[in-house]
N, C-alpha and C positions, 0 to 999 in steps of 0.2 A: 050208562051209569057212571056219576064219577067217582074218579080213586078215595082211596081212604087219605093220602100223602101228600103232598106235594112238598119237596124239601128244601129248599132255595140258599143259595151260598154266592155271597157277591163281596168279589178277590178284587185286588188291587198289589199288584208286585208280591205276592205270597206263593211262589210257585212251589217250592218244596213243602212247603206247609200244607198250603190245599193239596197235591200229591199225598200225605198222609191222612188230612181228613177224609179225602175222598175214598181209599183203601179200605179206613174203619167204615165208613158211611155204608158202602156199595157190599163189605164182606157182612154186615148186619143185616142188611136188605136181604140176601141173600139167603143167610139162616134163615129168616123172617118172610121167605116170600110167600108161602101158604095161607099164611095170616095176614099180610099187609100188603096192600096194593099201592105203593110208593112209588112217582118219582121224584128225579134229582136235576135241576136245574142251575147253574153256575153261570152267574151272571156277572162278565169280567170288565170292568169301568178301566179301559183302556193299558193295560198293563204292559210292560214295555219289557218282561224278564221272560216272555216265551208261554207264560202261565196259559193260553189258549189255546197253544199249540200241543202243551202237555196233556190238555183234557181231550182235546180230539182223538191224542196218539192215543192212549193210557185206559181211556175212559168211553169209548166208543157209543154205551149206553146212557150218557150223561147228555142230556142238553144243553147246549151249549147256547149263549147270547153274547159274542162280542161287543161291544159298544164302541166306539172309534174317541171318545173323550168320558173323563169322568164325570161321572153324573152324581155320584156322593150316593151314602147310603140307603137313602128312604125313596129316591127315585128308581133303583138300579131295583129294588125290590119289587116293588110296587109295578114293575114291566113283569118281574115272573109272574107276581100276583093275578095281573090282567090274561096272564097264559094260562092258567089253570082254572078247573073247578072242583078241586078237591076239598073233601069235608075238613080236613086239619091243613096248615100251612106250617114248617116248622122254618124258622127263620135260622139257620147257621153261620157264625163265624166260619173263616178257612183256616185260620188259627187252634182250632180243636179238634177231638179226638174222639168217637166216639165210644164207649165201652159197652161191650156184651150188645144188650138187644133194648137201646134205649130209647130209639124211635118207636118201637111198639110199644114199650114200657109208656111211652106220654101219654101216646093213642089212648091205650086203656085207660088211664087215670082220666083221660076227657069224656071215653063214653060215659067212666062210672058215674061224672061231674057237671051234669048236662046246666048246669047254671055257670060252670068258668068256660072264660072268652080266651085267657091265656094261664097257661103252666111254664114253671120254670125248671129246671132240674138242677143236680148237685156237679156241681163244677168243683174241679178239683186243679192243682198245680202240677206242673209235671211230673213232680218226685211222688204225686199221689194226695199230698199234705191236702188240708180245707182251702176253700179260696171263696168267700164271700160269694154267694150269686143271688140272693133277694137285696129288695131295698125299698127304704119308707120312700115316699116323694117328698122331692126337692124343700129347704129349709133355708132360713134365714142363720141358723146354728151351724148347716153343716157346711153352708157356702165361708161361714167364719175360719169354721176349722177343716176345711178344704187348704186355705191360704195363709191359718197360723195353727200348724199343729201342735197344739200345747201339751199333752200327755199321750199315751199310746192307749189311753182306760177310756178318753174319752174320745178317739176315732175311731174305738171297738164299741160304742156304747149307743144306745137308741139315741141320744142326744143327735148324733152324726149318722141318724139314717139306716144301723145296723141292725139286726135279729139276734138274739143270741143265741150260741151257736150250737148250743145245748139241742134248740131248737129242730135243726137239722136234719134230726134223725127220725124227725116224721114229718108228714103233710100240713099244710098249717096258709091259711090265707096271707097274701100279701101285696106290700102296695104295688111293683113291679118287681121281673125280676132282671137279673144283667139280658142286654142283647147279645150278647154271643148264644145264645142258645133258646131259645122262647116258641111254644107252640102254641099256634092262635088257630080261634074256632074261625071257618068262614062265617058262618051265620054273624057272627060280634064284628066283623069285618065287612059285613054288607049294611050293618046296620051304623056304624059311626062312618064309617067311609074308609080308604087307605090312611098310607103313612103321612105325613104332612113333610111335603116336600122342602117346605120353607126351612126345612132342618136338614142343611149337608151332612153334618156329619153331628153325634152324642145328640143328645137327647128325643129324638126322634119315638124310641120305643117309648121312653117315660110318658109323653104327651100322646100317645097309643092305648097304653097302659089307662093314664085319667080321662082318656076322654069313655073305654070303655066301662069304668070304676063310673062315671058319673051317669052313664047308659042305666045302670042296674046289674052288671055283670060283675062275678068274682075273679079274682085272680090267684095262685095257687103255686107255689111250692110242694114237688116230691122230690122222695127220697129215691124212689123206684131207678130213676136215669141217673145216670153217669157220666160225664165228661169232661176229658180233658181239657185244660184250656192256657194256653201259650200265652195270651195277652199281647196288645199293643203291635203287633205286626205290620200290619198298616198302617195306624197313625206317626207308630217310630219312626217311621221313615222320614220324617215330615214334621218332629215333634214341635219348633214352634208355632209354623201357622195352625196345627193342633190345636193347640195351645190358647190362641187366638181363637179360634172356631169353639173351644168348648165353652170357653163365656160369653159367647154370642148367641149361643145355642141356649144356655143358662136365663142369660136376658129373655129372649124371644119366650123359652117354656115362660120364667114367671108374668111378662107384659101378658100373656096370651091365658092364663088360667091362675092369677091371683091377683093382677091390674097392676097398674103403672104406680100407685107409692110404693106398691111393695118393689116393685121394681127399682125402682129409685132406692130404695134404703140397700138394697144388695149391689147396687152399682156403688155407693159407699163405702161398704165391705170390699168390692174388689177395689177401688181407687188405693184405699189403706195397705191393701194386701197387694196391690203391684209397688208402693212408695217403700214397705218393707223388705221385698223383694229387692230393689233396684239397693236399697242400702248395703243386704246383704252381697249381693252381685260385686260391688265397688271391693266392699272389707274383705270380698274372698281374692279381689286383681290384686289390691295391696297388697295380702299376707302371700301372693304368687300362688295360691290354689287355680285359679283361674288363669288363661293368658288373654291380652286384649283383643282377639279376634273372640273371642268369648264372651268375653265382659259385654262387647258391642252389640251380636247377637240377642243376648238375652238381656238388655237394656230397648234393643230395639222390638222385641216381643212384647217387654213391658208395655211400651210404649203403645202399642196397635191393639191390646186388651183393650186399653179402655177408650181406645179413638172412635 
């Protein structure tokens, strides 16, 4: 018989971090093991700060998958995935936290919702505050104001992709929600296929998310879970080729599920929005906010966006 679980976390230089999630992860499990037949799998894309050596020591019950190079995110997955055959797969950042008993808490919300393929839960900041975690799919609007944030009303607002927030406080369908935290049915995973590896890194779940959405499956926001959520650990490390990779990944999602003009009119948008970029960059060397080792960087970022 297989498990109910299977929990999967793929690190890259985050060893105190996973060290924390993994404590909340394993003490939940734990409370919960009567009722939930879970494991935990951490798959580490070559990480150079000891993070595998931490799970072995620390973590004896965790499966471990070193990898010897990074394979980026939707591939590094998609190896636990082919390990398992559990009914739920919960995708985790190592950047999070998990609170009380929120793996079971999804579980449930899946049995009770046998039409969703994925659930998202409530992600919170570290001091506890809200922190976004649904989102509409990808826009022409929000790719604008992604690169010119014109008011604070309108990158809070559906315009830019947002739920409001009011919202929150109940269950409620949605188009995706963030991947730091995402529980998918196998069954909705046997039937569109894995991750699409063509996506290193960001947008990966999105094009997960539509292709299950375009299947006949729902997708679903609770309030039930809880988690913390750090942000950016991994990619910070690394922010401009990031940087580079997230509108590559931006391109690729639209070429691949709304066709090549639309493509082309959002490659416009970023053209505009890396030329505004590169001005501000300059007027910040001038006025000495910046120094030219600075300026050079994130002119040369600009520059590999839209190459």
């Amino acid at each position: 018989m297989s498990r109910d679980l299977c929990i999967v976390i793929v690190s890259y230089n985050t060893r105190d971090l996973l060290q924390a999630c993994l404590r909340s992860l394993v003490a939940s499990l734990e409370r919960t093991a009567r009722e939930l037949d879970a494991e935990v799998i951490v798959v580490d894309n070559a990480s150079s700060d000891g993070s595998a050596d931490m799970v072995r020591t620390d973590f004896p019950s965790v499966r471990l998958i070193p990898l010897m190079e990074n394979r980026g995110f939707a591939a590094a997955n998609n190896l636990a995935l082919r390990l398992s055959d559990s009914r739920y797969v919960l995708l985790l950042n190592p950047d999070t936290e998990v609170l009380d008993d929120a793996p079971l808490a999804l579980v449930r919300f899946m049995d009770a919702h046998p039409d969703a393929a994925v659930c998202g839960c409530r992600l919170l900041n570290p001091d506890r505050t809200f922190q976004h975690s649904c989102f509409r799919f990808p826009t022409l609007p929000m790719s604008f104001l992604d690169l010119f944030p014109l008011h604070y009303r309108l990158l809070e607002s559906r315009l830019n992709g947002r739920y409001p927030r009011r919202w929150y406080n109940h269950s409620f369908p949605i188009d995706h929600p963030l991947g730091a935290c995402m529980m998918v049915r196998r069954q909705a995973i046997e039937q569109v296929g894995p991750l699409d590896e063509g996506f290193f890194m960001y947008c990966e779940e999105v094009d997960w998310c539509y292709r299950m959405k375009q299947a006949g499956w729902e997708i679903y926001y609770t309030p039930d879970a809880a988690v913390i959520h750090y942000g950016g650990a991994s990619t910070g490390q690394i922010a401009g080729p990031m940087f580079v990779t997230l509108h590559r990944s931006r391109d690729r999602f639209f070429r691949k599920h709304y066709g090549p003009l639309y493509a082309l009119v959002a490659r416009c948008i970023l053209i505009l929005g890396m030329a505004y970029a590169t001005w501000r960059a300059r007027r910040d060397a001038r006025a000495g906010r910046i120094d030219e080792e600075t300026l050079r960087q994130r002119l040369a970022t600009y520059r590999a966006a839209i190459s």
